[in-house]
PLY file of the C-alpha trace (Angstrom):
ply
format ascii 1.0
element vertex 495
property float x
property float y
property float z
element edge 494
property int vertex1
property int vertex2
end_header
0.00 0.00 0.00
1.19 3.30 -1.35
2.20 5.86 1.69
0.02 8.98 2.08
2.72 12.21 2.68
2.03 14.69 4.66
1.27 18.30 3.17
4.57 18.72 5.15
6.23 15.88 3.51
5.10 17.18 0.22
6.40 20.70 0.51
9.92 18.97 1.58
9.56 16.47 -1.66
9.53 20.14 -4.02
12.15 21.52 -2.51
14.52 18.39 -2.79
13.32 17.88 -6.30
13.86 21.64 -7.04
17.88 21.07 -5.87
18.24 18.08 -7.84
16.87 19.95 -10.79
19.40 22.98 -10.35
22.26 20.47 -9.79
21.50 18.92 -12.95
20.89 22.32 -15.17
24.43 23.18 -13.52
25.53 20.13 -14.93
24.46 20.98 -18.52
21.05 20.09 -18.04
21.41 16.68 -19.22
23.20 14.26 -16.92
23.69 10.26 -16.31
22.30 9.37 -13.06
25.85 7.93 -11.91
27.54 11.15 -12.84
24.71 13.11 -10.84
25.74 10.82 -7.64
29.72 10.99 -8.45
29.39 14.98 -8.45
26.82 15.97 -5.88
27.45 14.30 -2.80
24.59 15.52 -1.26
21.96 13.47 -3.85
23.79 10.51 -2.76
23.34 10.86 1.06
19.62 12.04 0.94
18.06 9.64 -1.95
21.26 7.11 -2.31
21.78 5.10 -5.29
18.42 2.60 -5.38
15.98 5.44 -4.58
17.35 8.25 -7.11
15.51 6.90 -10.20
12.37 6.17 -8.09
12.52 9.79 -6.92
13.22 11.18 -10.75
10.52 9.18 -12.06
7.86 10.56 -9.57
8.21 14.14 -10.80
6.99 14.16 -13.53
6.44 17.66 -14.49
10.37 18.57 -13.42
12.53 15.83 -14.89
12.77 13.82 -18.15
14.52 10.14 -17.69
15.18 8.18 -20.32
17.49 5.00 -20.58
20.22 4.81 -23.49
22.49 1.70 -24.02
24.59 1.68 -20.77
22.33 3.60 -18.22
19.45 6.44 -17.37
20.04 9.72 -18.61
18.04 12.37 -16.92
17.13 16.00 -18.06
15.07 18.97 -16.42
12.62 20.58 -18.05
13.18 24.37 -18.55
11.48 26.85 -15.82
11.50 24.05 -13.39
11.46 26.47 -10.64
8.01 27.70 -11.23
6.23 23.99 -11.36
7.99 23.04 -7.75
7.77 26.38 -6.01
4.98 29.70 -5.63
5.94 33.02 -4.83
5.53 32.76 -1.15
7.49 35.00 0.70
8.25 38.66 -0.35
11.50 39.69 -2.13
13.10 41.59 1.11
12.52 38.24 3.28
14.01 36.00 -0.22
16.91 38.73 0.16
17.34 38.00 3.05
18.20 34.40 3.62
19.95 34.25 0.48
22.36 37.40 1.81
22.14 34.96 5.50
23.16 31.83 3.18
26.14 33.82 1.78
27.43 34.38 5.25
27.63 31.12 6.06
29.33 30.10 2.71
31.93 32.70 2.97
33.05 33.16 6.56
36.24 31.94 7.57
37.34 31.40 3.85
38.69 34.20 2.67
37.56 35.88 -0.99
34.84 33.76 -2.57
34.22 34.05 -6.09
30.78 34.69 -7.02
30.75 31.59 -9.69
31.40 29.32 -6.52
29.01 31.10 -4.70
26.10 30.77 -7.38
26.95 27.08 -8.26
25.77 25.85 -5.16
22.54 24.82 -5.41
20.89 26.25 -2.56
21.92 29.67 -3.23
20.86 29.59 -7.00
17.42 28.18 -6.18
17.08 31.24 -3.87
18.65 33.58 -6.29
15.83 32.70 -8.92
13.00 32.88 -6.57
14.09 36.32 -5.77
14.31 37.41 -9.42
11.15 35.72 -10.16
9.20 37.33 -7.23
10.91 40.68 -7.36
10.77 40.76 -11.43
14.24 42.46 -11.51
15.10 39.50 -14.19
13.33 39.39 -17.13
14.67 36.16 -18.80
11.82 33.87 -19.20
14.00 30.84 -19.50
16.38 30.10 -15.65
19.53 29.25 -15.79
20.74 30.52 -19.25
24.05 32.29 -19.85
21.68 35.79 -20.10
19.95 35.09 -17.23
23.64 33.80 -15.23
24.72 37.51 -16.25
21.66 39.52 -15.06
21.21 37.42 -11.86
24.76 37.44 -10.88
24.50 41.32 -11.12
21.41 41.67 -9.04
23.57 39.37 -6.53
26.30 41.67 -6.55
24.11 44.89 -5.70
22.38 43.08 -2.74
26.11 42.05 -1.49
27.46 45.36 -1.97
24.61 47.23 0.04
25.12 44.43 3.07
27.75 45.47 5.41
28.82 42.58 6.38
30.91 41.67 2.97
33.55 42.98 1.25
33.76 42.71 -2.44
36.71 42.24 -4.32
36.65 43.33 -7.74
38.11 41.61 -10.78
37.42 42.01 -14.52
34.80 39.57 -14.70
31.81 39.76 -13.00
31.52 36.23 -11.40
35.53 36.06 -10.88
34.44 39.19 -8.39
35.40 37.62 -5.20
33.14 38.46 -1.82
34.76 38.08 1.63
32.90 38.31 4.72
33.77 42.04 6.60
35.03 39.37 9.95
37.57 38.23 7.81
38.85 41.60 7.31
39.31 42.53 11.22
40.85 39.23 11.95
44.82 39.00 11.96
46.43 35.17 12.73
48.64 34.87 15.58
51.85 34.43 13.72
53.51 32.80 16.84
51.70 29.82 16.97
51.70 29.58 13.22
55.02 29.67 13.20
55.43 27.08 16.17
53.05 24.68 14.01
54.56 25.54 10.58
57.78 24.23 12.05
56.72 21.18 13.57
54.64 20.59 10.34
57.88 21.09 8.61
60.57 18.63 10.35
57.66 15.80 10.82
56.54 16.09 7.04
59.12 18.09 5.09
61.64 16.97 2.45
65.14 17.41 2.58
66.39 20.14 0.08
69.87 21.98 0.64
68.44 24.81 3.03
66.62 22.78 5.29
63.31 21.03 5.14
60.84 22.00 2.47
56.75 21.48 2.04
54.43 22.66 -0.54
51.67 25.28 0.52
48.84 23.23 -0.31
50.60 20.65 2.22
50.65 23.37 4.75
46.45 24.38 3.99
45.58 20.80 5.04
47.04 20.55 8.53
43.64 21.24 10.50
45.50 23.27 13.37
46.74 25.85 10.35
43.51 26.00 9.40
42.22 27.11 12.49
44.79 29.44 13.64
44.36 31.25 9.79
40.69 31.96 10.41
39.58 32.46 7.63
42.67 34.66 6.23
44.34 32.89 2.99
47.93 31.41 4.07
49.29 33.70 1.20
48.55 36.83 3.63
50.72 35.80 6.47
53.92 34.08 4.43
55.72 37.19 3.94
54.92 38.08 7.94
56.71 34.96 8.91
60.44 35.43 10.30
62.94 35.41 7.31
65.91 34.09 9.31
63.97 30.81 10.16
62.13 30.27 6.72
62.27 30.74 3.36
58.83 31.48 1.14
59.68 30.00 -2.57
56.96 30.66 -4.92
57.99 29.01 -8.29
54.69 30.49 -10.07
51.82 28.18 -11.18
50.73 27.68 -7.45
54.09 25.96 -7.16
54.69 28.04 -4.08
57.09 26.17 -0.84
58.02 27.14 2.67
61.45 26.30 4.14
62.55 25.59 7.40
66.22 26.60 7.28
68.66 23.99 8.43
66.00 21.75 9.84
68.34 18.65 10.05
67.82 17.83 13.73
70.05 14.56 14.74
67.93 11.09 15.51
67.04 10.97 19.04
67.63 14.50 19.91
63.44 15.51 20.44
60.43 14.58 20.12
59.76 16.72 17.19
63.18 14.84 15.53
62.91 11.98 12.59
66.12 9.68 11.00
68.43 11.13 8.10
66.73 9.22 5.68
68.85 7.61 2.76
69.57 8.92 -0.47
67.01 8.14 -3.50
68.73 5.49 -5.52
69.05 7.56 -8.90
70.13 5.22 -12.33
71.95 8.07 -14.82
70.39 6.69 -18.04
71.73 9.89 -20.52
73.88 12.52 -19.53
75.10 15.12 -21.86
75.80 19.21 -21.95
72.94 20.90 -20.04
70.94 18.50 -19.05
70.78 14.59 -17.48
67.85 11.62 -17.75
67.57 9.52 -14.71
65.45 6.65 -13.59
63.11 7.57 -11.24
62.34 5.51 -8.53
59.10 5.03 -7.36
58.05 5.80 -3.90
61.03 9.25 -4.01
59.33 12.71 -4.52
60.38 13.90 -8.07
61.99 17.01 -5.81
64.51 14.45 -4.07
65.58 12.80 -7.01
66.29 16.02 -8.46
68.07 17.37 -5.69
70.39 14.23 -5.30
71.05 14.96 -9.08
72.67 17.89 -8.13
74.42 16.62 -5.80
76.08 13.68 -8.23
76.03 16.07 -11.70
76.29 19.41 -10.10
74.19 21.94 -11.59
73.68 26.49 -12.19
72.19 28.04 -9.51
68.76 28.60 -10.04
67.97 26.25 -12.51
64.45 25.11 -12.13
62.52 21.45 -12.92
61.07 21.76 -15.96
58.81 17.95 -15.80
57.76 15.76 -13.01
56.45 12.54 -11.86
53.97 11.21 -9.36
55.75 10.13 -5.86
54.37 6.78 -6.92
55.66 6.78 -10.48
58.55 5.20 -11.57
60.30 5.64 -14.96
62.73 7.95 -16.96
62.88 11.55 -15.92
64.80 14.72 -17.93
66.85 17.30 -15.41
68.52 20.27 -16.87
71.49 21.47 -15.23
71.83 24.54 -16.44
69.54 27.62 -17.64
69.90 27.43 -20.91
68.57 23.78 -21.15
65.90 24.56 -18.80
64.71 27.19 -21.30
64.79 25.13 -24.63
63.13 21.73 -22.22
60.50 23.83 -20.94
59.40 25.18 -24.06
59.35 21.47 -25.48
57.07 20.46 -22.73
54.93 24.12 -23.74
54.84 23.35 -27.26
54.06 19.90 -26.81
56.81 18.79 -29.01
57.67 16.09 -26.05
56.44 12.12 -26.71
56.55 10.40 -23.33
54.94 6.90 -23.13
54.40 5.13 -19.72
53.14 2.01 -19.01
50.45 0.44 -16.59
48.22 -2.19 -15.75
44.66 -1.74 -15.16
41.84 -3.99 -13.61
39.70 -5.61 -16.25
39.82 -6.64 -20.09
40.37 -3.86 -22.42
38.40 -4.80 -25.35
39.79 -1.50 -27.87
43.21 -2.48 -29.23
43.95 1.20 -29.42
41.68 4.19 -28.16
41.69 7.81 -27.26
40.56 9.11 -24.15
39.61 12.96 -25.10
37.85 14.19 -21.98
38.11 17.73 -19.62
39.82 17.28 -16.62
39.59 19.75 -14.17
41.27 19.62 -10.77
40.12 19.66 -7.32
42.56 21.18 -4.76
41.35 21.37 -1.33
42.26 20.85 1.62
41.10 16.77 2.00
41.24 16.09 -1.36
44.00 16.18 -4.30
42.56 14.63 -7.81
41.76 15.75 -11.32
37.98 14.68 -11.94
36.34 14.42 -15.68
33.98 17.42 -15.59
33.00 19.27 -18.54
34.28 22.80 -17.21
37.88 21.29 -16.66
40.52 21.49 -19.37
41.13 20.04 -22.48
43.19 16.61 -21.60
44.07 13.51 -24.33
45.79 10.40 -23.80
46.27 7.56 -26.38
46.09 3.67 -25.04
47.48 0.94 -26.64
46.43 -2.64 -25.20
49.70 -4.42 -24.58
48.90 -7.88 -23.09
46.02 -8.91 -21.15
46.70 -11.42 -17.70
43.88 -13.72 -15.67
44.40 -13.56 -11.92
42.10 -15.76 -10.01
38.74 -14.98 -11.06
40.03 -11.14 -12.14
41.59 -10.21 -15.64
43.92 -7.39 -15.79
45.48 -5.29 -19.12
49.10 -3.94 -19.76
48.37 -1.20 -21.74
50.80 1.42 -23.12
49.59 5.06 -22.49
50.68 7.88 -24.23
49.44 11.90 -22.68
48.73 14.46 -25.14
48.56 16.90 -22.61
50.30 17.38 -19.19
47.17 17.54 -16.81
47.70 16.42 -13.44
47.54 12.53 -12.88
45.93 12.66 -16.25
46.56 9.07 -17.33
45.18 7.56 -13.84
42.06 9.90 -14.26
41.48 8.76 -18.03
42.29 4.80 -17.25
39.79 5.03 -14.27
37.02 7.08 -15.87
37.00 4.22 -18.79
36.30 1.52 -16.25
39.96 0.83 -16.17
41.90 1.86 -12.70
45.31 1.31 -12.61
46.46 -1.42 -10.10
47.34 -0.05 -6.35
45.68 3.60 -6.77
44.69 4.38 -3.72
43.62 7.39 -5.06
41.32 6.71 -8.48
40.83 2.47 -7.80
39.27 2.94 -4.23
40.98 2.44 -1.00
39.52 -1.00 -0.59
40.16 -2.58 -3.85
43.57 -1.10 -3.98
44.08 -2.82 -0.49
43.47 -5.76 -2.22
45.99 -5.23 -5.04
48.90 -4.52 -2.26
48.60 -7.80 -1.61
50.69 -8.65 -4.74
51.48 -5.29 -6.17
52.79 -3.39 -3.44
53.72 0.22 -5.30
51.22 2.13 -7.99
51.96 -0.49 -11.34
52.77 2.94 -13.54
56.12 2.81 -15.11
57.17 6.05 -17.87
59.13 3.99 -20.18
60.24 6.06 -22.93
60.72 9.81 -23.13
61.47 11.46 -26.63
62.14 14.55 -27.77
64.01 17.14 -30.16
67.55 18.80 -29.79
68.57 20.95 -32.61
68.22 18.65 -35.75
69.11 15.40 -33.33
65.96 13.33 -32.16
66.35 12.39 -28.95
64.81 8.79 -27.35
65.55 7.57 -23.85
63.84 4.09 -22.53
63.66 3.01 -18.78
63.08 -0.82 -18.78
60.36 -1.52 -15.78
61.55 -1.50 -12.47
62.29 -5.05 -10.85
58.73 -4.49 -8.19
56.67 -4.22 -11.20
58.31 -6.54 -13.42
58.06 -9.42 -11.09
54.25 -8.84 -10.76
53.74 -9.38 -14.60
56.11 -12.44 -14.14
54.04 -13.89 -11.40
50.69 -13.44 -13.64
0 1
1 2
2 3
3 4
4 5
5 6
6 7
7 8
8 9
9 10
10 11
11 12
12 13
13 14
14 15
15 16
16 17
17 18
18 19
19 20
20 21
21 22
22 23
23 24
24 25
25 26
26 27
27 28
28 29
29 30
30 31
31 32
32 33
33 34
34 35
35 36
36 37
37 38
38 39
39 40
40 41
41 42
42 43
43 44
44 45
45 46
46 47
47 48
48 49
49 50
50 51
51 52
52 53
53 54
54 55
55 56
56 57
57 58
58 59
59 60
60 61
61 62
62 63
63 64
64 65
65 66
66 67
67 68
68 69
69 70
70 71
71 72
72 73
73 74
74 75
75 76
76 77
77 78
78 79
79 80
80 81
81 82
82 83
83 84
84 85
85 86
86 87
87 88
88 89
89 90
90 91
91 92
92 93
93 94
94 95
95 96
96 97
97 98
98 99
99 100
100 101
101 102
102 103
103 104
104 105
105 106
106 107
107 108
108 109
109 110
110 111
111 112
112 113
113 114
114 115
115 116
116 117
117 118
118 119
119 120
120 121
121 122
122 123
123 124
124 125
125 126
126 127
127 128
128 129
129 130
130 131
131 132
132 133
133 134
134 135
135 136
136 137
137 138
138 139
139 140
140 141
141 142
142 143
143 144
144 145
145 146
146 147
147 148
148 149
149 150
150 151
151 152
152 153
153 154
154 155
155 156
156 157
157 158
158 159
159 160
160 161
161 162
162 163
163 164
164 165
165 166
166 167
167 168
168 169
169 170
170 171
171 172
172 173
173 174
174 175
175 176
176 177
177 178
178 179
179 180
180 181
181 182
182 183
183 184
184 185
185 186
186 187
187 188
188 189
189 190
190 191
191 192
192 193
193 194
194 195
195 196
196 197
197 198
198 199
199 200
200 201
201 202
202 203
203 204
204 205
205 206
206 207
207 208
208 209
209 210
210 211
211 212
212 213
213 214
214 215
215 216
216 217
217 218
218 219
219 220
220 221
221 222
222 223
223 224
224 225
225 226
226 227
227 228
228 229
229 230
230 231
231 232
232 233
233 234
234 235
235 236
236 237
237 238
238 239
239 240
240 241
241 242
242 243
243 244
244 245
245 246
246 247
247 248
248 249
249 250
250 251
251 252
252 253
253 254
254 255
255 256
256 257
257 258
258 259
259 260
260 261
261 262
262 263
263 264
264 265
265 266
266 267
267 268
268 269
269 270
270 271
271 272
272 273
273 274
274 275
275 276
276 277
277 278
278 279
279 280
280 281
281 282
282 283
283 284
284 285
285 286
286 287
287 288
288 289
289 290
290 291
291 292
292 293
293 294
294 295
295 296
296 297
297 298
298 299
299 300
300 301
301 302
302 303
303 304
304 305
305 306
306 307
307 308
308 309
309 310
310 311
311 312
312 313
313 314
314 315
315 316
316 317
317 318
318 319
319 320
320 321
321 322
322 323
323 324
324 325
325 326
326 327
327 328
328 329
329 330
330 331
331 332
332 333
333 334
334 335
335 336
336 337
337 338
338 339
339 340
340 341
341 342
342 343
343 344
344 345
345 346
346 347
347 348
348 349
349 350
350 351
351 352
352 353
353 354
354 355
355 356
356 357
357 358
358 359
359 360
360 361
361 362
362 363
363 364
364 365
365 366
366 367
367 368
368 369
369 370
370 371
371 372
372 373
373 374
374 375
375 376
376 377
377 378
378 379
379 380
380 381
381 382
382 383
383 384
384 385
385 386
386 387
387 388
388 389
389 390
390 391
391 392
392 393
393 394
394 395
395 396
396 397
397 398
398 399
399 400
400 401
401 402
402 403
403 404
404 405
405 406
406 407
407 408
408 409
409 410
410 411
411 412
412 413
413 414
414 415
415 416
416 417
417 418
418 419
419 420
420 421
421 422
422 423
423 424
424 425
425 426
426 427
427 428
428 429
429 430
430 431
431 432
432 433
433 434
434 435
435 436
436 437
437 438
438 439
439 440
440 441
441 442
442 443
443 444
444 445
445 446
446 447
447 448
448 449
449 450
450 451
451 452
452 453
453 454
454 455
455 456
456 457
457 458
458 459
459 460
460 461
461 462
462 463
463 464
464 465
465 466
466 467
467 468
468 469
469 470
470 471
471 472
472 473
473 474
474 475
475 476
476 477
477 478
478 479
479 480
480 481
481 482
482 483
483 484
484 485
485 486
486 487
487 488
488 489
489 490
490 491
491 492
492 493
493 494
């Protein structure tokens, strides 16, 4: 027997239908229901995966689900705000909790952009029903780049009259940031940052020759940071921080570092204190004028390996890295040693004039001989989480596979495939290879924790190997191989 709601229930069924129907219409407007759960947490937790397509199929009059020959695409229907909601409260009170929901998005982080701010669902469903009820938007269709431009304005006026924000203009209208005024009045302690930043630093830093080094993004994660900052951005306080104990390196491109000078402490000596670990073994597999290719080993920071390069080929001061791979990568690696080569490498790697071909093995059969794998990848940096994600406002990315050899394991199959990027995006291949279906074996990160538990059993590292780099010097080609490293290549032996 069918369950009679509530008129309470009911009202609470419109709303959540009216949030899945903006997430989707931020999602293009069409979307597969296993790409609505993979990018809106929130669906998943409150409908989950069985009761999603129940729920779709129920509203009628807001979505559109159809099933093509993998799964169940769904689409809203346009103006799906005015079949799930009336004009119920006046345009001061919709004003008001949408300028109340803004202060509780942007307090305690800093500038906001205003395209963050309006891609949350919440906010945009209140947006329209205040530019529906007040009439200050005359677009007759939500949720259309027109009607983005005119409601983003209105946004900005309301914000701008509110004195609790500040705004923080840019060129574009929604890359105009908003920061709560709180933020503004609040100045870290830099004491106890500092004390933190160098206990972060000798527990979690890598050796370089000043001291012990740790990316900024590193640094944003440690929950204690966080809470000391406030609010503030970490970029605010790293020139404040005393220049005879650290050293603020920002190589550009978010690259930025922080060294603890001379942080070498001796075993034993404090708590705080952690072993001289041992040199990463490097293999020189070229070396000629300007530059050296070395075998990276996996589990070694592409940072360490460079810096024990130095310390074996010697090197110009202030030459920079102009490639790198994962900590979990193994394979052939270029360093220049001097400027000059880091100038014509780096514009190799621009141009894309660089072939580099790695090799992994991924769960399942792959059934394409060859294939290419042309999807946006766009990158989410926060403070829990550090992965590239297939999402169609990401950046361009390609990556060519080549099936290899396929191996049976038990009641699993498993493909050697040979992959070669395109593009440079970050952990593009692993992204590509998992969004086919296709992890690669031991990713913790883009296989699951629990399935990659289950490959450590018999593949104890990340099974991606770079095995050839190529690339052009004057009118000489140059090609480098790395055969795979002996903890990989006893796995395939073992299949």
């Amino acid at each position: 027997m069918e369950k009679i709601m509530t008129p309470e229930e009911v009202e609470r069924e419109k709303d959540l239908a009216l949030e899945v129907g903006c997430a989707i219409l931020l999602d293009g407007g069409t979307v597969t229901l296993s790409l609505l759960l993979v990018r809106h947490e929130w669906v998943k937790k409150r409908l989950g995966d069985k009761k999603l397509l129940e729920f779709i199929k129920r509203h009628e009059q807001v979505f559109e689900v159809v099933k093509n020959s993998v799964e169940w695409e769904v689409t809203t229907h346009p103006g799906i705000k005015d079949t799930t909601h009336g004009t119920g409260s006046s345009g001061e009170q919709q004003a008001k909790q949408l300028l109340n929901m803004i202060e509780k998005c942007v307090s305690g982080k800093g500038d906001v952009k205003l395209a963050h701010l309006t891609s949350r669902s919440n906010i945009a469903n209140l947006l329209h029903s205040y530019t529906r009820v007040t009439g200050c938007c005359r677009e007759d269709v939500p949720f259309t780049p027109s009607w983005w431009e005119a409601a983003t304005g209105h946004l900005l006026t309301l914000i701008e009259k509110d004195s609790r924000f500040t705004i923080v203009p840019d060129v574009s209208l929604r890359a105009t940031a908003v920061r709560a005024h709180s933020d503004d009045l609040y100045t870290p302690p830099i004491p106890p940052l500092e004390s933190r930043l160098n206990y972060l630093l000798v527990q979690k830093g890598t050796r370089s020759p000043l001291g012990r080094t740790l990316p900024v993004s590193k640094i944003c994660g440690d929950a204690k940071i966080r809470d000391l900052l406030g609010g503030c951005k970490v970029s605010t306080i790293l020139g404040l921080l005393d220049k005879a104990a650290f050293v603020v390196d920002d190589k550009g491109s978010g690259n930025c570092c922080v060294t603890l000078k001379h942080a070498d402490p001796k075993p034993g000596t404090s708590k705080d204190s952690m072993p001289t670990p041992p040199p990463p073994p490097v293999t020189i597999l070229d070396h000629r004028e300007g530059y050296v290719v070395v075998a990276k080993p996996s589990g070694w920071s592409t940072e360490c390996v460079v810096a024990e390069v130095y310390k074996i080929c010697g090197c110009e001061e202030g030459v920079d890295t102009v490639s790198r791979l994962d900590k979990g990568t193994s394979g052939v690696l270029v360093v220049p040693l001097t400027k000059e080569a880091e100038g014509w490498l780096g514009d190799a790697f621009r141009e894309r004039s660089v072939t580099k071909t790695y090799h992994a093995l991924v769960c399942g059969t792959v059934e394409e001989p060859e294939q290419t794998i042309s999807e946006k990848l766009k990158l989410l940096d926060t403070p829990t989480e550090f992965r590239s994600v297939v999402h169609h406002t990401g950046k361009p990315a390609e990556t060519h596979v080549r099936l290899v050899a396929t191996y049976q394991k038990g009641n699993g199959t498993y493909s050697l495939v040979a992959a070669t990027p395109k593009t440079g995006r970050t952990h593009q291949i692993r992204a590509h290879l998992a969004h086919i279906g296709h992890p690669i074996v031991s990713d913790t990160k883009y296989a699951g924790p629990k399935r990659a538990k289950r490959h450590q059993k018999w593949c104890k590292r990340l099974f991606l190997h770079a095995s050839e780099l190529s690339f052009q010097h004057g009118d000489e080609t140059i090609t480098v191989g790395c055969p795979l490293s002996d903890n990989i290549k006893s796995v395939l032996d073992h299949l």
